[in-house]
C-alpha positions in Angstrom: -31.2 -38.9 -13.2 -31.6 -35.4 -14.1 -31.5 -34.4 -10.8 -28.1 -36.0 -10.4 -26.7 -34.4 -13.2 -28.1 -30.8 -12.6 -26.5 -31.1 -9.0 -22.9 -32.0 -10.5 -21.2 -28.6 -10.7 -22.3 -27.8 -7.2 -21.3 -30.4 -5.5 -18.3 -30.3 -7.7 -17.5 -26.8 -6.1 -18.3 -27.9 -3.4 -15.7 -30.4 -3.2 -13.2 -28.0 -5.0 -13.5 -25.1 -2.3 -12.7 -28.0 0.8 -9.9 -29.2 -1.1 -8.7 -26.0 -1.3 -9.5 -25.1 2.0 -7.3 -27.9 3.3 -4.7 -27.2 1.2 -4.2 -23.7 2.2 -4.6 -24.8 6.1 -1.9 -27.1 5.8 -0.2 -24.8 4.1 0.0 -22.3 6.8 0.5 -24.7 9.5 4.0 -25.1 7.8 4.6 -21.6 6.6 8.1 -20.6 9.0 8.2 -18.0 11.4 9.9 -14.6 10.0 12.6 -15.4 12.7 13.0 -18.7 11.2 13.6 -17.8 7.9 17.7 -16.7 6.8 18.3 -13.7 7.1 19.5 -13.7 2.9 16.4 -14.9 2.4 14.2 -11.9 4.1 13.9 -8.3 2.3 16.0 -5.8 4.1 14.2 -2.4 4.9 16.7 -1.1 6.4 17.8 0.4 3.4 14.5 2.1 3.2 14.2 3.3 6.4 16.9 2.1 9.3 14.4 3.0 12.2 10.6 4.4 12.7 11.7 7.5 13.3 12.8 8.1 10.2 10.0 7.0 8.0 7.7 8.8 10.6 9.8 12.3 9.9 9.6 10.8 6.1 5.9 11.2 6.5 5.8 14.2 7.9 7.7 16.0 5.4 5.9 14.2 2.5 2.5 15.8 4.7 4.3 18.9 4.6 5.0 18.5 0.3 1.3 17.5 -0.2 0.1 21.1 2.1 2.4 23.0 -0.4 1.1 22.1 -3.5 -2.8 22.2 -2.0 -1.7 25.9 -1.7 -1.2 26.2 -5.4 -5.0 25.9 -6.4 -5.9 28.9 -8.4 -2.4 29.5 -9.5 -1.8 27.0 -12.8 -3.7 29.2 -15.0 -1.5 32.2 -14.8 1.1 30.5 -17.0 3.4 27.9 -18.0 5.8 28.4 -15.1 3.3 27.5 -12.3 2.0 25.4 -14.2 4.9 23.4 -14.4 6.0 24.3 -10.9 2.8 22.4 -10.3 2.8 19.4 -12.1 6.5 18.7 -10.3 5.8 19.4 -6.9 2.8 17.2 -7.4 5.3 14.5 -9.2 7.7 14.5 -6.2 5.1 14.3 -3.9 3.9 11.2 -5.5 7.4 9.5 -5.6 7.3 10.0 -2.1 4.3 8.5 -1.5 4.8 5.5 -3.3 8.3 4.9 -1.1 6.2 5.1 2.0 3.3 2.9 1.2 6.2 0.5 -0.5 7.7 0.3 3.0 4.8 0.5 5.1 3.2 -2.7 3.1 6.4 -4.6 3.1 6.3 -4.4 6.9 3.0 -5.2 6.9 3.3 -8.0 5.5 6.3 -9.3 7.2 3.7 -10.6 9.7 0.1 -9.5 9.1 -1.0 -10.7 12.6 1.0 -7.4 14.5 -1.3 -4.4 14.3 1.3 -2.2 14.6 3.0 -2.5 11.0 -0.8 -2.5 10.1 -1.7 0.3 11.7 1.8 2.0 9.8 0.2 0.7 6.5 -3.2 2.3 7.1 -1.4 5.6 8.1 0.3 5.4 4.3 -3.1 4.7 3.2 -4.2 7.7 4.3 -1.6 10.0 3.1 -2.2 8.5 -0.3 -5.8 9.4 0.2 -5.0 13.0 1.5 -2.3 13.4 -1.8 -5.7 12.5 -4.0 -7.6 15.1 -2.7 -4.9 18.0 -2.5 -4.4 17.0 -6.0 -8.6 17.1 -7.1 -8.6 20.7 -8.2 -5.9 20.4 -10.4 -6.8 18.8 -13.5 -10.8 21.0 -13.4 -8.3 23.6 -13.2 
């Protein structure tokens, strides 16, 4: 009897994860196609960026942005002025950033089976990454 009872939450789990399992296969089975779906109904990004191109010379400016303030290690200490010259470059590069990887992820996961809006996400991963470590100096600084 005891052996019964000390098994209960297992198989209980058990049971839980299957019934889950099922749940979520049927619930992709009748998820609609992107194509499917009304247009009023789908997030326009567009109004982000109305082509590749653009976000692509987007991200090469924000690359540019995140080069300039990198340059500005060593300079913070010699006052207020580039200190706060700084602390706003690195601000602006940030809300730049986050527009990108906002754009890059809602592609993404428009479909998350085509490797080519994943392969834009990882891209705006890796600015973010990049941004992190142009920025390491300043705050030991």
């Amino acid at each position: 009897m005891t052996r019964i009872v000390a098994n209960q939450p297992v198989r209980l789990a058990c049971v839980a994860c299957i019934a889950g399992s099922t749940l979520l296969t049927a619930m992709a089975a009748s998820t609609p196609e992107r194509k499917d779906v009304p247009t009023q109904y789908q997030w326009n990004l567009d109004a982000m960026y109305p082509n590749a191109g653009a976000w692509d010379a987007h991200y090469r400016d924000v690359t540019a942005l995140i080069e300039k303030f990198a340059a500005l290690r060593g300079t913070v200490g010699k006052g207020p002025a580039e200190l706060l010259a700084a602390l706003q470059l690195r601000d602006q590069a940030n809300i730049q950033i986050e527009k990108i990887f906002a754009y890059a992820s809602m592609r993404h996961h428009e479909d998350m089976r085509e490797s080519g809006p994943q392969a834009v996400e990882q891209r705006a991963r890796a600015l973010a990454v990049k941004a992190a470590e142009a920025a390491s100096w300043l705050n030991p600084e």
